[in-house]
MARLUMTI-280323 format. One line per field, with one value per residue (C-alpha): x, y, z; residue in one letter. Coordinates in steps of 0.05 Angstrom, whole numbers. Example, Ala and Ser with C-alpha at 12.3 -4.5 7.8 and 13.67 -1.06 7.14 Angstrom:
2
px [246, 273];
py [-90, -21];
pz [156, 143];
r [A, S];
//
This chain:
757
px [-1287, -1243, -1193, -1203, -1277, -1285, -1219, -1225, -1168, -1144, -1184, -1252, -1266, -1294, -1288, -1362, -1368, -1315, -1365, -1319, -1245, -1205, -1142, -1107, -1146, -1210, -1267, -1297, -1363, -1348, -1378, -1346, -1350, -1339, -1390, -1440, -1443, -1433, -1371, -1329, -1254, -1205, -1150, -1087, -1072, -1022, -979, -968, -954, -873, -887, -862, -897, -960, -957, -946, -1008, -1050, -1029, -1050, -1109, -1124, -1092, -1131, -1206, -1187, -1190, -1255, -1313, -1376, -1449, -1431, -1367, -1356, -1325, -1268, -1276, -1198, -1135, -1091, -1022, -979, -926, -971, -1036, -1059, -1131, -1183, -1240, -1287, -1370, -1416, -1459, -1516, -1526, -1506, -1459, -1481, -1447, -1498, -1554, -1537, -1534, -1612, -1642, -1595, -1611, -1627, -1675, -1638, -1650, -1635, -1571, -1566, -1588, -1533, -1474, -1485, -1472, -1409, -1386, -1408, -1355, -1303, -1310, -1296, -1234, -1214, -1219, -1166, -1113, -1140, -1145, -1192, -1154, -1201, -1275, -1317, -1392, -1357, -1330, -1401, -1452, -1523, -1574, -1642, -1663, -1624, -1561, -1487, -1437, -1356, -1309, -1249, -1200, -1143, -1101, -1116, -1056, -1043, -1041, -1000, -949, -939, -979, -947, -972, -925, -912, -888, -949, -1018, -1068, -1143, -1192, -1178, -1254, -1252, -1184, -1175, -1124, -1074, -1075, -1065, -1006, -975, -977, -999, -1056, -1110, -1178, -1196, -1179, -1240, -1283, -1268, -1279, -1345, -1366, -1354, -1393, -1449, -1445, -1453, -1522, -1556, -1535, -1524, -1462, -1383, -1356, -1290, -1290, -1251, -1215, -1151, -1145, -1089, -1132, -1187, -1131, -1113, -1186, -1191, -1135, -1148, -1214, -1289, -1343, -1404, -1457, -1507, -1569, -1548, -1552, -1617, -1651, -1694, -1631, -1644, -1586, -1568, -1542, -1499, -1464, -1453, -1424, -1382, -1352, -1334, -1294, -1253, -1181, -1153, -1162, -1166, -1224, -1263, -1299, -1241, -1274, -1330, -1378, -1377, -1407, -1453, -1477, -1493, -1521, -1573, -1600, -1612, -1658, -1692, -1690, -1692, -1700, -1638, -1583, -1510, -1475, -1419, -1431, -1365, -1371, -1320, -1284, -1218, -1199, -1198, -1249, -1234, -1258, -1329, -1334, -1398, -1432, -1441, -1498, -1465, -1462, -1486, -1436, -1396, -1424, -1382, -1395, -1452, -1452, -1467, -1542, -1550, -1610, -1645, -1648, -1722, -1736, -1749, -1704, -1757, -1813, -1869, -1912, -1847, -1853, -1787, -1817, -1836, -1799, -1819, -1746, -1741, -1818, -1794, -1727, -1745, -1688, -1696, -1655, -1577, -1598, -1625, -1561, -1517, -1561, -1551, -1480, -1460, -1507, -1476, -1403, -1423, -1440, -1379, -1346, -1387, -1380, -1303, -1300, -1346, -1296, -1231, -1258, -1282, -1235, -1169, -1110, -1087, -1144, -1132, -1166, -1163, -1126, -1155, -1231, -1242, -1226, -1275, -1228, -1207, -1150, -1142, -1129, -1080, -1083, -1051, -1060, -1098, -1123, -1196, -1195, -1139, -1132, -1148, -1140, -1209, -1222, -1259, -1330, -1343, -1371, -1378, -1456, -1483, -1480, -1405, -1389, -1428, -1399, -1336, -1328, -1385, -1332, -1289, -1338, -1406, -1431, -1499, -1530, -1557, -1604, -1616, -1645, -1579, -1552, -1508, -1536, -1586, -1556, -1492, -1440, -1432, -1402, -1371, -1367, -1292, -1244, -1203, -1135, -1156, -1143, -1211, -1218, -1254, -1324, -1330, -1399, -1390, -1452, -1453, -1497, -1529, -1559, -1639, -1617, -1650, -1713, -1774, -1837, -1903, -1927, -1995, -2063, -2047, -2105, -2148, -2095, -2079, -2001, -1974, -2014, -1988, -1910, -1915, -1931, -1881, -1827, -1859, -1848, -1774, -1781, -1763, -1815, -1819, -1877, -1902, -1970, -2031, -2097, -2150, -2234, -2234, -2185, -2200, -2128, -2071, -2093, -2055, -2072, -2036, -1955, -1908, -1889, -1964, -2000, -1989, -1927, -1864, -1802, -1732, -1727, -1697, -1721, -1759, -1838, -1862, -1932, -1977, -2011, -2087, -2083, -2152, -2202, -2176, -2189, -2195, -2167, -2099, -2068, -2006, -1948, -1904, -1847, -1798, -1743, -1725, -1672, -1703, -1694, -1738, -1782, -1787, -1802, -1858, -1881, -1890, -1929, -1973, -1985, -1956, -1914, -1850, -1818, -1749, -1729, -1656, -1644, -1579, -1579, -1527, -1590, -1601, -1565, -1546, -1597, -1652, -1728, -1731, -1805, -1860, -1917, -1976, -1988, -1986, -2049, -2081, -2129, -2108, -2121, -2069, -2021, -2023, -1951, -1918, -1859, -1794, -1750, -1687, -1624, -1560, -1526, -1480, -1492, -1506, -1451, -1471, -1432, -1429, -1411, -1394, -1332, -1302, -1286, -1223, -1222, -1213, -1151, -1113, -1048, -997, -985, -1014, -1020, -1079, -1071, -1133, -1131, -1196, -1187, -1108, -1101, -1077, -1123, -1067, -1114, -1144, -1092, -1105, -1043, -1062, -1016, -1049, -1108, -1123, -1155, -1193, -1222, -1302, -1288, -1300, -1269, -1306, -1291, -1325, -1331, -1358, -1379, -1435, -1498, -1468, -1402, -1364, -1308, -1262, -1235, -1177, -1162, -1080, -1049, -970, -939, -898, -863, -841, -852, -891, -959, -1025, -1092, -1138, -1203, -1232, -1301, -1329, -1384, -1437, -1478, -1547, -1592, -1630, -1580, -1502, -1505, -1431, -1397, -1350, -1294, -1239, -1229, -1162, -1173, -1117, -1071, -1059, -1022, -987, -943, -931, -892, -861, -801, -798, -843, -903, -969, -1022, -1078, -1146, -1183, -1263, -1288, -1265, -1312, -1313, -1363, -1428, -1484, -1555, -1550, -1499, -1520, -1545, -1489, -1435, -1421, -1366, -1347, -1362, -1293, -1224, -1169, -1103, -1066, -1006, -933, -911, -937, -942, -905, -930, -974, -972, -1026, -1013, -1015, -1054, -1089, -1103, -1171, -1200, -1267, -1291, -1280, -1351, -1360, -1415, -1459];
py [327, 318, 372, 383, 397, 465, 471, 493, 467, 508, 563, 516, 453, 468, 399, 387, 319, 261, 202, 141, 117, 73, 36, 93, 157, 187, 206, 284, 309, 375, 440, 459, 543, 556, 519, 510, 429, 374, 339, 274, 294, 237, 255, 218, 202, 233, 173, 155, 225, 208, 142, 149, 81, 110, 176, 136, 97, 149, 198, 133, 129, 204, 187, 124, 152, 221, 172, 145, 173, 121, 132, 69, 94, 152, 223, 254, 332, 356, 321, 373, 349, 395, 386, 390, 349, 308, 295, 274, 308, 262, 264, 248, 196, 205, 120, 58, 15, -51, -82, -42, -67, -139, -133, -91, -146, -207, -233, -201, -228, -256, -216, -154, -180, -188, -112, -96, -148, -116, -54, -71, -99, -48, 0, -53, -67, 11, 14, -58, -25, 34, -20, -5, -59, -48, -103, -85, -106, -124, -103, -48, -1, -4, 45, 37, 96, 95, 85, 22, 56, 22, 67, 31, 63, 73, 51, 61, 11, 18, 4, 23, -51, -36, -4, -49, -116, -155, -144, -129, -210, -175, -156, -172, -129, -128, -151, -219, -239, -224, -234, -281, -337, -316, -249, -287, -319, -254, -274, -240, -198, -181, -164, -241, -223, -170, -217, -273, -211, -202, -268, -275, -213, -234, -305, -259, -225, -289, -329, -267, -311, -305, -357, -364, -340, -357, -327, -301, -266, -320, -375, -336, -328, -410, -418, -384, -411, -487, -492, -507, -465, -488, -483, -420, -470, -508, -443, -412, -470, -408, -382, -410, -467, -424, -367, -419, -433, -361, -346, -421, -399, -330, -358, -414, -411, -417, -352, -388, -419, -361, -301, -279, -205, -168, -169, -242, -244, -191, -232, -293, -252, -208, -281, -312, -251, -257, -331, -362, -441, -428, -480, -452, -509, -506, -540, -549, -595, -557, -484, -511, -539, -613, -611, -584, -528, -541, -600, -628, -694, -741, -797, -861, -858, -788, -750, -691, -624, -558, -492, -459, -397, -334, -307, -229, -203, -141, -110, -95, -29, -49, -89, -137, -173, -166, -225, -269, -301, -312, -367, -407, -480, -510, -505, -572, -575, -529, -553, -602, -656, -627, -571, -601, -635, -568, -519, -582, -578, -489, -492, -532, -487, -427, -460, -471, -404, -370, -413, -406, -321, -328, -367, -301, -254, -283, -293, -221, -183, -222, -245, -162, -125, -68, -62, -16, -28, 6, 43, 116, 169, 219, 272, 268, 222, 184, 105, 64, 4, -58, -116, -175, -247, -252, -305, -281, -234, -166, -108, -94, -14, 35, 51, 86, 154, 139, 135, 66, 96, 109, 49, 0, 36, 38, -33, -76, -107, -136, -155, -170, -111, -128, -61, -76, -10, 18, 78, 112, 186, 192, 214, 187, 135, 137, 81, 66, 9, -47, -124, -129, -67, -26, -68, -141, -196, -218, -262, -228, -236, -246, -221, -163, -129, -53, -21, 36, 95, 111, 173, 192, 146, 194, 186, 209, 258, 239, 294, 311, 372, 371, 329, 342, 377, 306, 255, 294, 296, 226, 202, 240, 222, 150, 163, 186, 260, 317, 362, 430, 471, 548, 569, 614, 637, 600, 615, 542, 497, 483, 506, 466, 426, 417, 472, 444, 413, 446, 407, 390, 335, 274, 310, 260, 287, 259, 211, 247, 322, 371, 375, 432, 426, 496, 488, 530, 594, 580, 635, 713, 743, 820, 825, 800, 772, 801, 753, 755, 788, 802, 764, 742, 763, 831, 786, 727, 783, 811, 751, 741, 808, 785, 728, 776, 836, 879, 937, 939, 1004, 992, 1030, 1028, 1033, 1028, 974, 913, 888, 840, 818, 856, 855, 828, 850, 885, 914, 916, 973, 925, 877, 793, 766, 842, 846, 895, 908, 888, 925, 959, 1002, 958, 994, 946, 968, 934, 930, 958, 910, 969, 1024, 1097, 1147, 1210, 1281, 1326, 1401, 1446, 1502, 1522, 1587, 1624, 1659, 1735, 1743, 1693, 1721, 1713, 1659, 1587, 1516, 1481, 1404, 1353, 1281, 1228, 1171, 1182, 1186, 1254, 1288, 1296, 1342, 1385, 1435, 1507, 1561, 1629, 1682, 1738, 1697, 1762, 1782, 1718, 1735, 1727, 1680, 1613, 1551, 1503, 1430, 1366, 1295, 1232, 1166, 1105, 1092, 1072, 1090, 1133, 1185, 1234, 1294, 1328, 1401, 1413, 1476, 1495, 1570, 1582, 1623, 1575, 1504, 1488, 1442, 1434, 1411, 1464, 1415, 1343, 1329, 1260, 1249, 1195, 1188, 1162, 1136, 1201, 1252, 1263, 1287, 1316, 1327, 1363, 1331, 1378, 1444, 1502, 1565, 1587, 1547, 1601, 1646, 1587, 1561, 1631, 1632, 1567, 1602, 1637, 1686, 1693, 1664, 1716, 1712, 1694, 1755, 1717, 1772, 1745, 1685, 1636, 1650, 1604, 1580, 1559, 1490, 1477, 1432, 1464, 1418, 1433, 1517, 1538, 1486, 1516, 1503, 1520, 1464, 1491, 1494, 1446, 1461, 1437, 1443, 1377, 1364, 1374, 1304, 1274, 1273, 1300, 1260, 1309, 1357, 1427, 1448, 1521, 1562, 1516, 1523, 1520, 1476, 1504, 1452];
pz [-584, -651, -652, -727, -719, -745, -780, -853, -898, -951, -926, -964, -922, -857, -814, -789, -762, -761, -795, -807, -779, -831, -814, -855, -856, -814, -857, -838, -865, -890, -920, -980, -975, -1052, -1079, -1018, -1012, -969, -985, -950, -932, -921, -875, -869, -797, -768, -745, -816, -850, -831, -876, -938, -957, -933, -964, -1035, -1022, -1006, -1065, -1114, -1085, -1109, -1176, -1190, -1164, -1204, -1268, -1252, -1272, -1266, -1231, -1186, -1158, -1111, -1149, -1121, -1118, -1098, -1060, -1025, -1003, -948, -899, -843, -877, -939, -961, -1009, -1016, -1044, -1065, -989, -997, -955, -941, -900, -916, -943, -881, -846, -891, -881, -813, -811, -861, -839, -903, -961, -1016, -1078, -1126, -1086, -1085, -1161, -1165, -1116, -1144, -1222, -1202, -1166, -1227, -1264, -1225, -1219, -1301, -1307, -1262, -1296, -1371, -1339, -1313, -1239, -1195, -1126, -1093, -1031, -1038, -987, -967, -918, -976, -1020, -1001, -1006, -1025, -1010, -1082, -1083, -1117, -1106, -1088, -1090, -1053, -1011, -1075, -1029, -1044, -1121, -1164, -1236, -1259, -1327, -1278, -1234, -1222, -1167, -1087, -1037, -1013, -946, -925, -947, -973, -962, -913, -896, -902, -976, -988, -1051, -1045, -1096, -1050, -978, -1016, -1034, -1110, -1171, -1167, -1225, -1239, -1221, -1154, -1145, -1179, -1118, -1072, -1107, -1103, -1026, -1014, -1060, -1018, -957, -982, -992, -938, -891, -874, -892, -930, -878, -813, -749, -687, -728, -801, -809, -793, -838, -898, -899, -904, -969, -993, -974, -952, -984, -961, -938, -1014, -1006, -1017, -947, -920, -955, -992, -1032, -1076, -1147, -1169, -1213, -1169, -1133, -1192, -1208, -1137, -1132, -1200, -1177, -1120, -1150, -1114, -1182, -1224, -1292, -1263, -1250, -1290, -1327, -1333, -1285, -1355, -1354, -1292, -1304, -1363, -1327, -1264, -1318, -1350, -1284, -1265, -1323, -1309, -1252, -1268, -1314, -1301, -1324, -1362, -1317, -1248, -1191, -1132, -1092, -1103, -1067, -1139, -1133, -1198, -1265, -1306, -1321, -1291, -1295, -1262, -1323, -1330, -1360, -1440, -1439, -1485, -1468, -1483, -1505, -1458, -1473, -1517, -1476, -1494, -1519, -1481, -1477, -1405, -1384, -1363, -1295, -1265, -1225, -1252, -1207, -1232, -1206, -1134, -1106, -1053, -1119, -1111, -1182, -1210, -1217, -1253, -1298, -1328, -1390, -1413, -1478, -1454, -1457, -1534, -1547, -1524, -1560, -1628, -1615, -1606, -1662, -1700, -1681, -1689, -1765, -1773, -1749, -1789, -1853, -1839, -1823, -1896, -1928, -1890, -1916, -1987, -1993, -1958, -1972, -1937, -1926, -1898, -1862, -1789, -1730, -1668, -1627, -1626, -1651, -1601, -1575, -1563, -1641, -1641, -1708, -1706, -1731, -1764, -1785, -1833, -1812, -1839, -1834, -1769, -1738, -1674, -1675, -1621, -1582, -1605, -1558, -1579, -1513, -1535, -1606, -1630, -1651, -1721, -1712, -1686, -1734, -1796, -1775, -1740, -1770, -1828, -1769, -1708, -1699, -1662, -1626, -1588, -1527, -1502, -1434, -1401, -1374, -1360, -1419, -1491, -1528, -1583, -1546, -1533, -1454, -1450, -1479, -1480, -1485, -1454, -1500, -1523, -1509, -1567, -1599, -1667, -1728, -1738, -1650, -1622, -1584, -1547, -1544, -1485, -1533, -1486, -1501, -1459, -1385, -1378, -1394, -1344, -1348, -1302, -1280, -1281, -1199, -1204, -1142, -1105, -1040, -1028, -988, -1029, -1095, -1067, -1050, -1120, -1154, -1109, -1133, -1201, -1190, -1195, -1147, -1122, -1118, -1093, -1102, -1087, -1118, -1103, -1132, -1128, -1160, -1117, -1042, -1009, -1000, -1059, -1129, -1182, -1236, -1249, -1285, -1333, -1347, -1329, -1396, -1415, -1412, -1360, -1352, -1290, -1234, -1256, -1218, -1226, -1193, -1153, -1159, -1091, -1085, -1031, -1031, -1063, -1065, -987, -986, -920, -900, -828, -818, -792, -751, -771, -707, -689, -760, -810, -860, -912, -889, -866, -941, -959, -913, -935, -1000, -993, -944, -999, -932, -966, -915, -899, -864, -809, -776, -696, -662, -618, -598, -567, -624, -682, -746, -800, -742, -732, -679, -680, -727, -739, -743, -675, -715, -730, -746, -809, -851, -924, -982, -998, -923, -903, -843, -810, -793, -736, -760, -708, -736, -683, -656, -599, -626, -616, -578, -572, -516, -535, -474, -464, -395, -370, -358, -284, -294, -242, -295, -327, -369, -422, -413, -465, -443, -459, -457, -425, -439, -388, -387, -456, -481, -542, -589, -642, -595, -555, -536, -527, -510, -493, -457, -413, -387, -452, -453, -393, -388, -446, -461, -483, -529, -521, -552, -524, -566, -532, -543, -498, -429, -431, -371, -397, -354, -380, -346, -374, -350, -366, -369, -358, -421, -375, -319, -354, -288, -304, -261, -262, -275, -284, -275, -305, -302, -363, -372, -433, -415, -466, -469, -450, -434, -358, -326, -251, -231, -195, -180, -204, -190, -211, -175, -206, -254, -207, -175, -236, -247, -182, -185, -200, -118, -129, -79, -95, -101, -61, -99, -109, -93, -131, -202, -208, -265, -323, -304, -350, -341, -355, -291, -247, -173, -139, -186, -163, -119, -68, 6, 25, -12, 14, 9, -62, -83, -51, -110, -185, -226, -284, -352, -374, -308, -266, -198, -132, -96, -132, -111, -110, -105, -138, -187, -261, -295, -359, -397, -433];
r [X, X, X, X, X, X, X, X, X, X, X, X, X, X, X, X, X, X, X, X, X, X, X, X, X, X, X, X, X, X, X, X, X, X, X, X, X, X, X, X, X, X, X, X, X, X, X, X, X, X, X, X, X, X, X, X, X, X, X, X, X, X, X, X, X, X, X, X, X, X, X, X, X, X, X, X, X, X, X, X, X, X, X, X, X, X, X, X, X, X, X, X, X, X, X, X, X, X, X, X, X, X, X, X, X, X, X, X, X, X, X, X, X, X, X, X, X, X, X, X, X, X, X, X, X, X, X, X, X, X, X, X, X, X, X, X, X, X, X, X, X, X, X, X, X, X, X, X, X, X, X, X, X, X, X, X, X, X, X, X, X, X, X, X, X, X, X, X, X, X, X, X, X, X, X, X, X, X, X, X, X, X, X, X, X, X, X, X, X, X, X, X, X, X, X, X, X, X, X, X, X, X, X, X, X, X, X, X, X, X, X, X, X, X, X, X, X, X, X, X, X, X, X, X, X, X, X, X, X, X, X, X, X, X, X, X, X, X, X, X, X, X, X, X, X, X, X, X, X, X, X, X, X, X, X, X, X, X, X, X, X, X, X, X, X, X, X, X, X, X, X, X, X, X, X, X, X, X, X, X, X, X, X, X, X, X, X, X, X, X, X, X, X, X, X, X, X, X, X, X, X, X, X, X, X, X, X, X, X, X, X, X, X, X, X, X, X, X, X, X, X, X, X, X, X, X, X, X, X, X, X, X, X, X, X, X, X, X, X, X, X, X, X, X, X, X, X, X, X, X, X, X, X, X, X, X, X, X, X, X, X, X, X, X, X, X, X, X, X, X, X, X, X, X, X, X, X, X, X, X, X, X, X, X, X, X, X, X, X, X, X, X, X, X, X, X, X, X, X, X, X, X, X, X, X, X, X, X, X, X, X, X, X, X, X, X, X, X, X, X, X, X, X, X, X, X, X, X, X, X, X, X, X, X, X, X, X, X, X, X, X, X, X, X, X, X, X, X, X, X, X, X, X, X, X, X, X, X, X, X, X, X, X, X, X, X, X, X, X, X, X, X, X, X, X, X, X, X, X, X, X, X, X, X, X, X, X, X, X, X, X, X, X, X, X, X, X, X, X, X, X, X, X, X, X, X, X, X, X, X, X, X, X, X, X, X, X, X, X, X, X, X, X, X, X, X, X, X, X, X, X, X, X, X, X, X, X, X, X, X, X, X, X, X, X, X, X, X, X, X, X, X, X, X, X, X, X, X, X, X, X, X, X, X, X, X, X, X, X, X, X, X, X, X, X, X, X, X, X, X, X, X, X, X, X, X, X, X, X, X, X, X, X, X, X, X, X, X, X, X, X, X, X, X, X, X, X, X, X, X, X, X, X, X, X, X, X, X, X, X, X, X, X, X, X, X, X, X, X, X, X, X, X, X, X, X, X, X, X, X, X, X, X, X, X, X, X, X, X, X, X, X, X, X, X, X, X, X, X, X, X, X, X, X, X, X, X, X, X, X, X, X, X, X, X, X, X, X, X, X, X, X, X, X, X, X, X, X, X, X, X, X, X, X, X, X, X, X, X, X, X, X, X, X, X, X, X, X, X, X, X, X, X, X, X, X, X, X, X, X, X, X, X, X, X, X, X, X, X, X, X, X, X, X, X, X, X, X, X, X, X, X, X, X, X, X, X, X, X, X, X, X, X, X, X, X, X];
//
């Protein structure tokens, strides 16, 4: 077992399960105490807490996920760095990996993979925009959820890119079945890289195939640097042509030579869904660069045609279009020849009128206009600005957060701002994203698209009434909602049917919020069947009270029987018809053993004289607040001594009364009793008793014992024991007197001394 299993760090995390080993850290699911969730902790391993090298790299990967903040990457919570351990504690994602997924589907259905690859990019264009570079992507560090959501993670070898952009060349980062070429070389690393990382995992989902493999990473790393993969259609003739262009593209070994930003590719990926015949004007023969940029087959005499301009679309509100068969072959049937004079004839349209705009924008505004450098800040911040010729370059500003209001006033002289809407988690009318990132160079008058938020999609909730409780969950779970359920009587609906939902039935409700289901008790029952209540915690039995009309009447018993706070016993047998609002007695265990006190006093014999302390012993242990010093026992004679002992259900106790002659200093036994405490009662025996021991430390000093006058007998009570009176034989007293709080070796005995209870 995992020694850190149960460990709690900071006194918060408690260790429950180890669930993944990296080559750096082990991964523990974990309880997080103060706010009662599951949580991932990453633990650096213990062989590389002495590496300084290590320890850097695994504080910036808490520094770069800390500034991330995106519904496709996974949230870090807390980092905690000590002498002894350093973690992440990180958001659990309750998934496979899509390594895992491959593997269970072996290949998956193309446009599953689009849904998949988009939202990679979506999380990589984030981390891009922030100067963070993943430099580690592959199909092993993206979770997949259930409802078909992409989780990145595991940025651990995430570098601030405007810090420092150059790879170790030492040593080689990544895994070497996604490593990008530039990477294997040790060069220059950018965004471009995770796009060629994207692109090989992408190539993976279709073809259910790497790109590169072979018996040693080094052999593996050559490959991607000087090799040609295999194209996806050889290995799954269903992809359309157009997704083999996307994913070719994506790995060029040259970086120029691929999608220069994540939203490129997203672009392309997005119109190919939509349309599947569509045929990207770009085409490569090989990916191990021995063809050019957009090089394209040409038909003799046919003239050269410029790139085509990238196409603003709307995104559907469903992602898949259900009318679309994805075994449908007619890609060829459908492409027209019409198409390349058609995208020449829209270019050179579109050319004209940038060019006719640019004209309008220098004529208006001047050769001096004023422009922002950089987008309006959320938090306040003002912008600055500087002069600009309409057609020149201008700084990309940050719309994220502004409203497409804010933006379009404010930008809408410089750019051509183009709002693209989605359903999405941030604000109505609110800015999400961004064409370009924050700082880049862009023309005046460039298109940029702006991904406007229409706020959390709203769903009907359908008329459930009459609906049976697992037919009725099902559907809402269908219609992305979570379900909660609460139940009432009903004369109308059969039980364990639906009532009504709260929020009514035709009422619209934000994606992902609870509906709660009002389940029929069936019709109104004057008599009740009482549960069973025992063996539960008093508050779950409450509870069940509750739902039972009982009225519960709490009772507590000493016991260590059962648990604290546990049912021990219940009033009314389970399954008993009573009426509502019937009294039920709970027995509830305190979880501890009742203390119990024995009073009872001894007697003094009446031959005793002189002056005497009497000191008490329980089980060797001296009773420092009880002590009795008399100094004329004689006129304590026929009196008693009270004494009380305290002890829980099954315990043994012995009492030893000594007693010490303030005359002599001599010490002695003068009674042992030996208690029990029963359940029902306290019961006592009588081991040893001297009542002459009086009369023997008084002549300890060479005086001559005197004899025992029989007559003078110890004061006895009704409630002694038969066996416990006067022994029937008196052994011979000590030679010598014990000392005071010592016990002695060999005690004398004589007429027993009489506890009274």
């Amino acid at each position: 077992m995992d020694s850190n299993i149960g460990k709690k760090l900071d006194g918060r995390y408690e260790l429950l399960e180890l669930i993944g080993v990296g080559g750096m850290a082990d991964i523990y699911r974990a309880r997080d105490i103060e706010e009662d969730r599951i949580v991932a902790v990453k633990i650096l391993k213990t062989e590389f807490a002495g590496s300084d090298e290590f320890l850097r790299r695994f504080r910036n990967e808490s520094k770069a996920i800390a500034l991330l903040s995106h519904p496709n990457i996974v949230k870090i919570y807390d980092v905690g760095f000590t002498e002894k351990v350093q973690f992440i504690v990180m958001e659990y994602v309750d998934g496979i990996t899509l390594t895992d997924y491959i593997e269970q589907q072996g290949v998956l259905k193309w446009r599953d993979s689009i849904h998949f690859t988009v939202q990679i990019l979506k999380a990589l264009q984030h981390a891009h925009d922030r100067g963070i570079v993943h430099r580690d992507v592959k199909s092993q560090n993206v979770m997949l959820l259930s409802d078909g959501t992409i989780k990145v993670m595991d940025f651990g070898i995430a570098r601030f890119n405007r810090e420092n952009n150059k790879t170790m060349s030492e040593k080689t980062i990544g895994s070497v079945h996604y490593i990008s070429p530039e990477q294997a070389r040790g060069d220059i690393t950018d965004e471009r890289s995770d796009i060629y990382s994207v692109g090989v995992a992408l190539y993976e989902m279709v073809t259910g195939k790497k790109p590169f493999d072979g018996d040693t990473p080094v052999s593996i790393a050559l490959m991607h640097m000087q090799s040609t993969p295999k194209k996806p259609t050889e290995l799954n003739s269903t992809i359309p042509e157009g997704l083999e262009q996307i994913i070719l593209r994506a790995m060029q070994k040259d970086p120029n030579h691929r999608y220069q930003t994540a939203g490129e590719m997203i672009k392309d990926l997005e119109e190919l869904k939509k349309n599947p015949a569509l045929i990207f004007e770009y085409k490569y023969n090989s990916t191990d660069g021995t063809t050019k940029y957009f090089d394209r087959p040409m038909q003799a005499g046919e003239p050269e045609k410029p790139r085509r301009k990238q196409m603003i679309v709307t995104i559907p509100d469903d992602d898949y279009d259900d009318d679309y068969d994805d075994d449908d072959d007619e890609y060829e049937e459908r492409r027209s020849p019409l198409i390349p004079i058609l995208f020449a004839v829209g270019t050179a349209f579109i050319i004209a009128a940038v060019f006719l705009v640019l004209m309008l924008i220098n004529r208006y505004f001047g050769e001096n206009s004023s422009l922002p450098t950089s987008g309006a800040n959320p938090g306040g911040s003002s912008d600055t600005s500087i002069s600009v010729t309409a057609g020149e370059e201008m700084e990309m500003p940050n719309m994220i957060g502004m409203t497409w209001e804010q933006a379009y006033s404010k930008y809408a002289s410089y750019l051509n701002l183009v709002a693209q809407q989605e359903w999405s988690e941030y604000e109505k009318d609110q800015i999400f994203d961004q064409e370009l990132p924050e700082g880049r160079k862009v023309k005046v008058g460039t298109t940029i698209t702006v991904k406007v938020s229409k706020g959390i999609k709203q769903v009907e909730v359908q008329d459930l009434t009459n609906r049976t409780v697992d037919a009725a969950e099902r559907q809402l779970k269908k219609d992305g909602f979570k379900v909660k359920k609460t139940y009432e009587e009903s004369d109308d609906i059969a039980a364990n049917c639906v009532i009504r939902t709260e929020p009514p039935a035709h009422e619209q409700a934000p994606q992902g919020s609870t509906v709660t289901l009002v389940i029929s008790l069936g019709a109104t029952e004057t008599l009740m069947s009482v549960p069973k209540l025992t063996d539960m915690p008093i508050e779950t039995a409450l509870e069940r009270c509750e739902e039972y009309y009982l009225v519960p009447e709490i009772e507590y018993v000493d016991t260590d029987e059962f648990e604290k706070g546990m049912v021990i016993s219940q009033s009314i047998e389970p399954n008993e018809h009573v009426e509502r609002n019937t009294e039920i007695i709970l027995e509830v265990s305190t979880g501890e053993i009742a203390e119990k006190t024995k009073k009872f006093s001894f007697a003094i014999p009446n031959s005793a004289e002189g002056e005497f302390e009497f000191l008490y012993y329980i089980d060797g242990m001296r009773d420092t607040e009880r002590g009795e010093e008399i100094r004329d026992v004689s006129l304590a004679s026929n009196k008693t001594i009270p004494y009380e002992l305290t002890g829980k259900v099954g315990d043994e106790k012995e009492l030893v009364i000594k007693v010490t002659s303030t005359k002599t200093g001599a010490s002695g036994t003068y009674l042992v009793v030996k208690f029990t405490f029963g359940e029902n009662a306290v019961t006592y025996e009588i081991v040893e008793t001297n009542k002459k021991i009086f009369k023997e430390l008084l002549s300890a000093e060479g005086d001559e014992p005197v004899e025992d006058d029989r007559s003078d007998e110890a004061v006895e009570t009704e409630d002694v024991p038969a066996e416990t009176a006067e022994p029937t034989e008196e052994p011979a007293p000590e030679d010598e007197p014990q000392p005071e709080d010592t016990e002695p070796d060999a005690p004398a005995q004589g007429d027993s001394g009489i506890p009274v209870a």
